[in-house]
N, C-alpha and C positions, 0 to 999 in steps of 0.2 A: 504494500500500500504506500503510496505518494501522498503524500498533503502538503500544500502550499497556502499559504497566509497570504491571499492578495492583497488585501488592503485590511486598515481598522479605520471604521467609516462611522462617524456619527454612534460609540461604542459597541460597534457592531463587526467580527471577524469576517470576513469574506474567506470561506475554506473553499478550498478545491483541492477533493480527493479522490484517487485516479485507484482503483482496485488493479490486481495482479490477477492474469489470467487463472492461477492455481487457486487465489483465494474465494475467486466466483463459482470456481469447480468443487470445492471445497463446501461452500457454502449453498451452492446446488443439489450435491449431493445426502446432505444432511434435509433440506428441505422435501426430496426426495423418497428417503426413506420414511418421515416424517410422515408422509402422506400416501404413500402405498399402502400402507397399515390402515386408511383410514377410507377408500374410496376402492367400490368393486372394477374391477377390468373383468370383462367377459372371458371366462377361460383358465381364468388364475384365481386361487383361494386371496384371500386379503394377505398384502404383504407379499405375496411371490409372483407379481408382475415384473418383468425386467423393464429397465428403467425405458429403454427403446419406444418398449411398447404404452407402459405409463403414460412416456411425452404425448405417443399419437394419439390415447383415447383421451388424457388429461388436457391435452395441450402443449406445445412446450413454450410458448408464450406466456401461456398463467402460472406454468412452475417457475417460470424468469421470474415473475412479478411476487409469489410466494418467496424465493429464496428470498427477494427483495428487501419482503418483510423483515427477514432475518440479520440480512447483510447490513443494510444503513443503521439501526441504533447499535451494532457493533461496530462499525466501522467510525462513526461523529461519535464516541466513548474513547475511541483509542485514539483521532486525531483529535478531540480539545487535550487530552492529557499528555500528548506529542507536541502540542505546541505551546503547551504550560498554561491553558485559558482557564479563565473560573466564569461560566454561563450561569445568568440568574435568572433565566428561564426558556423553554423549547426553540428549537430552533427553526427556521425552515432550511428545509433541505427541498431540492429536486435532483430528479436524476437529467445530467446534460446529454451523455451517452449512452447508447447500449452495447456499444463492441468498442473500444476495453469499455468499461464501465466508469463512468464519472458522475461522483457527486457534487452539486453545488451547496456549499450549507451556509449560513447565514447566521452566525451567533450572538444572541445579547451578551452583552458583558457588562461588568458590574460599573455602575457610574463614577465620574470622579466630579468631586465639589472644592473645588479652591473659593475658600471663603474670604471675604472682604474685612476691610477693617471694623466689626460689626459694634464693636465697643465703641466705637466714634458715634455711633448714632447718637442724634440730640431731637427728641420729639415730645411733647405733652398730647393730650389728650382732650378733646372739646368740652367745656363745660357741661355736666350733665342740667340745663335748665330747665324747669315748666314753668311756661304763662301762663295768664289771664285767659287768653287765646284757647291755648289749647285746653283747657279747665273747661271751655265754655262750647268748646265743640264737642267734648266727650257728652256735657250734658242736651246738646243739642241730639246729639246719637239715641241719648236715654228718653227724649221725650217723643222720637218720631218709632224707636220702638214700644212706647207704650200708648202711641197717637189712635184715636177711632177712626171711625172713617163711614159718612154721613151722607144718605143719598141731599144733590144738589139740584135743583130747581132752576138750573143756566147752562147755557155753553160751554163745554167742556173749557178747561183751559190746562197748560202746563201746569205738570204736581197732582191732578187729580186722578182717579183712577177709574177708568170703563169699562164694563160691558159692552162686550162687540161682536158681531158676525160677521168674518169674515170674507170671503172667495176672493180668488186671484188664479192667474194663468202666467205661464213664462211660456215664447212660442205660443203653441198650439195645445201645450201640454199643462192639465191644472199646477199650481204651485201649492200656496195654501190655501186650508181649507175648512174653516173652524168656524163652530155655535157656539157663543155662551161663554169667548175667552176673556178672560179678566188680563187687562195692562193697562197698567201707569204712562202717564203721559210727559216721558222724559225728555227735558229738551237737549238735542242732537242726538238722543238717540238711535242709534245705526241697527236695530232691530225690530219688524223683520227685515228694513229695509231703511238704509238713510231717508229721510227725510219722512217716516211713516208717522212720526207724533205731532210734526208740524202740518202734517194735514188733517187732523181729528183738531185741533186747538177752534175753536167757533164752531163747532156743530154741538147740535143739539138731542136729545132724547128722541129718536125713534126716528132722525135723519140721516139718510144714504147720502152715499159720496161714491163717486168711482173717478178713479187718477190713477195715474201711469210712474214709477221710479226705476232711476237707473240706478246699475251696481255701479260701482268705481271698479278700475282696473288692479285698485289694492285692499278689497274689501277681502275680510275675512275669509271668508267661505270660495277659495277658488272656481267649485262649479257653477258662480254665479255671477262672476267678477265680466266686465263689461255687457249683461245681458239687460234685460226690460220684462217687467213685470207689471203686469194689470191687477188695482186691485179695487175690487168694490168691499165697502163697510155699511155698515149698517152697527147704530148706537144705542143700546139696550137701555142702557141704563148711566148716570154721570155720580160719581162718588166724591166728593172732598174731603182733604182730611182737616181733625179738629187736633190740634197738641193740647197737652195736659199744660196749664200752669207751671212756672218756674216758683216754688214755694214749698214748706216745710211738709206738707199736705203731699205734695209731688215725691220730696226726699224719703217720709216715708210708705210710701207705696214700691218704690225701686227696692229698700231695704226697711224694715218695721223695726229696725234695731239701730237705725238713725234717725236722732229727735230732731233734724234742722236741717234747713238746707244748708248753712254756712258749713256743720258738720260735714256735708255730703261730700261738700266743693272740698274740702281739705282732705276727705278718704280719697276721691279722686285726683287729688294732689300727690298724694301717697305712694297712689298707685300708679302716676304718668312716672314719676320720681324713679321710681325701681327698674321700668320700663326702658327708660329713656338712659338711665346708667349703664344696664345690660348692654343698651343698644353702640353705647357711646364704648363701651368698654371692649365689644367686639369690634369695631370699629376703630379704632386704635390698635388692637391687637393687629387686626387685619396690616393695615397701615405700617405697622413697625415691620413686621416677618416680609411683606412686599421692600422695605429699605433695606433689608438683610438681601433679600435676592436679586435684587437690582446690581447692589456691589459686590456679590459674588459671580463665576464661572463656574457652568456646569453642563457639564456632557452626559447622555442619556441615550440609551437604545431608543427607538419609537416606541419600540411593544410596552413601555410604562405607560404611556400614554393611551394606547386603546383598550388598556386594563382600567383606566382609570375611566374613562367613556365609556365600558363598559359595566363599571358600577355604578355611574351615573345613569345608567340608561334602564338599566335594572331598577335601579330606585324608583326612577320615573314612572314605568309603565307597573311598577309593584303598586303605587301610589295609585295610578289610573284606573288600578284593577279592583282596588280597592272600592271607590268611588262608585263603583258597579259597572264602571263603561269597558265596551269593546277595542279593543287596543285596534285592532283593525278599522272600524268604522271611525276611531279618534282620527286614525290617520288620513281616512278619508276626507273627512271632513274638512280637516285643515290642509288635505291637497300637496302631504310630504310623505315620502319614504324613511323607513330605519334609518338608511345608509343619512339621511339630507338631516337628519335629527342628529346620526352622530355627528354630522360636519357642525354643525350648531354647536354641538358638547365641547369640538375640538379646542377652542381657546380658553374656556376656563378649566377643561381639562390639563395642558400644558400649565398653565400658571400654577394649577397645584398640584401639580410633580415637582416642578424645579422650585416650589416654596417648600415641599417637603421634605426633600433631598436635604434643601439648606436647613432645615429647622434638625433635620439629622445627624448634620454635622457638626452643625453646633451644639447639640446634647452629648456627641464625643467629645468637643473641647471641653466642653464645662462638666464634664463626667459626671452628667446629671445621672441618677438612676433611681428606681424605687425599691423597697422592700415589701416581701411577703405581704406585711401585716395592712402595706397601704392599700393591695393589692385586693386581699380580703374585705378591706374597706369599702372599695371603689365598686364589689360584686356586691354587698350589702346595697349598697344606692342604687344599684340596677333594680335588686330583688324588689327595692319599696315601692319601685317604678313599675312594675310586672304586675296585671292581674290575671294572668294565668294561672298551672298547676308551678305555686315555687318551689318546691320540692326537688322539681323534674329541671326545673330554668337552675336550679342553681347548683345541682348535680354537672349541666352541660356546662356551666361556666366555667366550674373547676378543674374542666377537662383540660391537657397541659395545653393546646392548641388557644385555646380562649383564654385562658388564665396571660399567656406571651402576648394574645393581643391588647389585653389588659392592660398588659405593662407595657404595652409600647403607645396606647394612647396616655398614659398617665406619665410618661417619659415625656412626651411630644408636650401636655400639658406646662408640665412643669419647667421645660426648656423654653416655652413660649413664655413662661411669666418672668422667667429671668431674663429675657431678651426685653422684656415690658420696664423692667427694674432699669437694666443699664440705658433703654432709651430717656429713661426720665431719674437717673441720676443723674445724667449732666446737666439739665437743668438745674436740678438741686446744689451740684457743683459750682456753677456758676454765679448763683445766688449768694455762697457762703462767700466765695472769692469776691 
């Protein structure tokens, strides 16, 4: 066997391995006997076909492609460890030739991260503030979820909500086609159709309309994007809504264990407060590990990347599936394929590979690491999180495979807050000096 190292590409070995005519014969032969034991040839018991005749009832094309099986993961074993490589995961291989026999393999190799001067970062974190403002849209939220809603005596307007019958046609072909559907009449709203609420606004109780809307060329729904749609309405009915009073009365109705609305406005304070810290706190974190990877270099196989896409994408459609929706019809719907969703995934994907790398490296310089007992810790908080069987959840967590993923998000955690630390000790530096 030959192997040549053509290139290291984006950390990826380009092998080319050239087999020896003995060693295909070799490896023919074994596949051979392997399989006469296991397929009848007319005339011979199992096992005592000679090989001649084997090829012609078997094939000797598909025994080529059987030894195959055998030959290549022997073969990319003995030339990564001929050419000194450490692979962190499958390779591709094809076969170039079939007379001699050529392999092409294509190896990941392990990443390299030359970090930046990460200890120079100098960054704070945004004020976690809550307004007046936003105090006052949350309660604005609480009062149209507890709003009635009052048959009206006029012309429909924006904000109200109808009774409608509707038909329509696109082409020649009905479109929708609905009795008795209840919708709010939201202004710009682009459902079922742009401009569908600004035409119901001035009609009345038990008055038809028929008009014509076009799609945009960037409307949601591809199957409908530059078409025309007819629709006639017909208005059942006109509903307005009435909001509850901003008052003590209102405060306790949301919660009967709040005597005021000043009190309300301050638990609401409370609780944008916590909110908005979180948000600000990830946010910052975010911020600082992107200043670590900016001023570091790092080299990465591709296949990180469509591991990383692919557990993105998994989430996604886990999440969809959830929901109850059909993954297929979702995709219809929005008029993309798997492949044009992962190209989508592709650039946040990248960004955290090479944010993670770096946050990797950096947990080796700072020889961050955890122990057992944080470890047990960190399964307990899962467990209180779990309402399944926990018995059964916390049996798998201890399993050693979960327990190491355990401790490698509680590494990455921990290395991210010390990367938190020195970004905003230099401030603190700076102040003292």
């Amino acid at each position: 066997m030959k192997v040549t190292n053509e290139k290291i590409e984006n950390r990826q070995a380009f092998l080319r391995i050239e087999m020896e005519p003995h060693e295909v014969e070799e490896s023919t032969e074994t596949s051979y006997r392997r399989l006469v034991k296991k397929v009848d040839v007319p005339g011979f018991r199992k096992g005592k076909a000679p090989r001649a005749v084997f090829e012609r009832h078997f094939g000797k094309h598909r025994l080529f492609h059987e030894m195959l099986d055998d030959l290549v993961p022997l073969a990319y074993r003995k030339a990564v460890v001929e050419q000194k490589l450490e692979p962190i995961a499958e390779p591709e291989i094809e076969l170039a030739e079939e007379a001699p026999v050529i392999l092409k393999a294509i190896v990941p190799l392990k990443p390299v991260v030359n970090l930046g001067d990460y200890h120079s970062i100098d960054m704070k974190p945004q004020p976690a503030e809550v307004t007046d403002e936003m105090v006052n849209a949350v309660v604005e939220q609480l009062r149209h979820q507890h709003s009635t809603w009052e048959p009206a005596d006029r012309v429909a307007d924006f904000n109200d909500s109808v009774t409608l019958d509707v038909e329509s046609t696109m082409g020649n072909e009905p479109f929708i086609n609905q009795k008795g559907v209840q919708y709010q009449v939201i202004k710009d709203f682009i459902s079922p159709a742009p401009g569908f609420p600004e035409q119901l606004v001035g009609m009345k109780k038990n008055d038809e309309k028929e008009f014509k809307l076009q799609y945009p060329a960037d409307y949601p729904r591809p199957e409908v994007t530059g078409k025309e749609a007819s629709f006639k309405v017909k208005i059942i009915e006109i509903k307005q809504e009435t909001l509850p009073e901003v008052n003590d009365a209102f405060a306790a109705q949301i919660n009967p264990d709040t005597s005021s609305m000043d009190v309300m406005r301050q638990k609401i304070a409370e609780d944008l407060k916590q909110r908005v810290e979180e948000r600000v706190k990830s946010d910052f974190e975010d911020k600082v590990i992107e200043a670590a990877t900016v001023m570091s270099s790092v080299e990465y196989p591709p296949v990180l990347v469509e591991v990383e896409i692919d557990r993105s994408l998994e989430r996604n459609l886990r999440f969809l599936q959830s929901t109850g929706q059909n993954v297929e019809t979702y995709l219809k719907s929005i008029g993309k394929t798997i492949e044009q969703l992962r190209e989508e995934l592709k650039p946040a994907s990248v960004k955290r590979v090479a944010e993670s790398l770096v946050l990797g490296k950096i947990a080796e310089e700072e020889k961050t690491a955890v122990t057992p007992a944080e470890i047990d810790a960190e399964i307990e908080e899962m467990l209180k999180r779990y309402n399944g069987n926990k018995d059964e959840f916390k049996q798998a967590l201890q399993a050693k495979r979960n327990r190491d993923s355990t401790e490698d998000t509680l590494i990455a955690r921990k290395t991210l807050q010390r990367l938190v630390e020195i970004a905003q000790s230099q401030k603190e530096t700076k102040k003292e000096a």
